[in-house]
C-alpha positions, 0 to 999 in steps of 0.5 A: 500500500501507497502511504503517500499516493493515499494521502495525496488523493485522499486530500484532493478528494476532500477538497473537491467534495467541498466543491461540490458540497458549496455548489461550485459545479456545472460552472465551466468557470468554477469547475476548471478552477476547482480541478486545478486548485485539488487535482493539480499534482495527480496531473502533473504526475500523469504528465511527467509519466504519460505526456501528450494528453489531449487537454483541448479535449477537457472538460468532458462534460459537455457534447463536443467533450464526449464525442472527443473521447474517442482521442483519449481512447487513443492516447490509452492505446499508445501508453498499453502499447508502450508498457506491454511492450517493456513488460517481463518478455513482452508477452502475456494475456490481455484482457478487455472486459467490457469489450462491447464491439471489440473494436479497442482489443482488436488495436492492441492485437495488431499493435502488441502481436505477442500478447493474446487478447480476449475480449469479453461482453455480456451480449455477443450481439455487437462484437458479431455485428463489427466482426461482419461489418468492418472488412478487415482481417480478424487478427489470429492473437484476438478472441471473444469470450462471452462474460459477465463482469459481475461474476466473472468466468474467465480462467485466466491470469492476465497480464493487463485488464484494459477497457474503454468506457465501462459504463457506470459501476460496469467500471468499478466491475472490471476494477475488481476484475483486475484487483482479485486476479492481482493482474499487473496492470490496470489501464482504462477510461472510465464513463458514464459516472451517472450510472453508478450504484444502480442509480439512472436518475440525474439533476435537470438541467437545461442542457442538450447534454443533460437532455441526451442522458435523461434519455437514456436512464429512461432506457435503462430503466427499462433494461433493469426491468428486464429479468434477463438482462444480469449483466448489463449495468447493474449487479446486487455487489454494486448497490448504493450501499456499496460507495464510496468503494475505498476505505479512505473515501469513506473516511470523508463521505458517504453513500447518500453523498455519493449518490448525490455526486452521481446524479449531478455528474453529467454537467460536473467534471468535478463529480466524476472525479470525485468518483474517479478519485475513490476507485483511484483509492481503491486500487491504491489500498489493494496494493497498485501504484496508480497514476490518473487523469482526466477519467484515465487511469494506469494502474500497477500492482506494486507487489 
């Protein structure tokens, strides 16, 4: 355990939920400020270790923020690659919880040829429907497997889990994925900080942002109705109760607290790093060195 990365992150977020806790969110303004002033050196240490994120692309919390993402999962990309690369003999197993079309794991196929990739999703559906629309070869070190990130099957020790926008606590899933295998690294983005804790309700606001998320909680809620649809989002180990995830988050708040955080995430970077910064935590007290930035983590476990 990181003494010292604990500390610092536990610090920074206590200062951001004083932020929220005074209402300085959903302000371009305030929320910019609020990042600097309690996460400035978290980010100077992604920096120093990981240059060339694309700060253009931040704040996140609006349209033109989202459709940037596909940018960071690129940024990502190129840090796995790297890392995977120097690891032990530059071999081993790779796996993409998560997967949804399986597009991600497919780049780190053809871009680390030595490692297996394994891409796993709950649904089959859209790894298929990519597999017969995109015409490009299958590489021979990919395949899928269908899994469910709340009750994982897979029998495998990997090298690194590696996803690309979990979706609410489908995130803090594939988290644990990597803390209970003890893989060596953790690398991901983390998304939709809304759907935490099975909540799918959020703060209105007048936002086609906002507009857009309320839209789709409404779908959500149709899916948890839905009694064969274990897997999608929402999983009995992951209820309000369950967050804060880490120890040192609940030493400065709580489950009503963070459900509040999550119902105001959609307009508030703020939020989502407050979020972010307990499951950066929890890693940290199950023995990883984490570094994070924007929604992007590097994780890697010390022992």
């Amino acid at each position: 355990m990181d003494n010292a990365q604990i500390a610092v992150a536990t610090t920074a977020l206590a200062g951001l939920l004083e932020e929220f806790r005074k209402g300085n969110i959903a302000d371009k303004r305030s929320e910019k400020e609020g990042i600097q002033r309690h996460a400035r050196q978290l980010s100077a240490q992604w920096d120093e270790r990981f240059p060339g994120f694309p700060d253009r692309d931040f704040p996140f919390s609006h349209f033109k923020g989202e459709m940037k993402r596909r940018v960071r999962d690129s940024h990502l990309k190129t840090i796995i690659a790297e890392l995977l690369r120097d690891h032990s003999d530059g071999s081993g197993t790779i796996i993409n919880p998560a997967c949804v079309f399986g597009k991600h794991a497919r780049d780190l196929a053809l871009a680390l040829k030595r490692f297996s990739v394994i891409g796993a999703d709950v649904d089959p559906t859209w790894n298929w429907i990519y597999r017969r629309l995109v015409p490009r070869r299958e590489p021979g070190n990919y395949q899928f497997i269908r899994d469910n990130v709340f009750a994982p099957g897979l029998e495998v020790k990997p090298t690194a889990v590696v996803f690309f926008g979990a979706c609410g606590a489908v995130s803090d899933g594939a988290i644990d994925y990597a803390i209970d295998t003890r893989s060596p690294y953790l690398i991901c983005r983390t998304c939709c900080h809304d759907n935490i804790g099975g909540n799918t309700t959020i703060i209105p606001r007048f936002t086609y942002l906002n507009l857009f998320f309320r839209f789709k909680n409404k779908g959500l809620r149709w899916i948890r109705k839905q009694k064969r649809c274990a897997g999608f989002y929402f999983s009995d180990k992951y209820t309000r109760d369950h967050y804060p995830r880490s120890q040192a988050a609940r030493g400065v708040s709580d489950s009503a607290e963070f459900l509040a955080v999550s119902r105001n995430s959609v307009e508030s970077d703020i939020c989502r790093a407050i979020i972010d910064l307990d499951r950066f935590l929890r890693l940290a007290e199950n023995g990883y060195t984490v570094m994070y930035k924007g929604e992007l983590f590097v994780a890697e476990r010390l022992t």
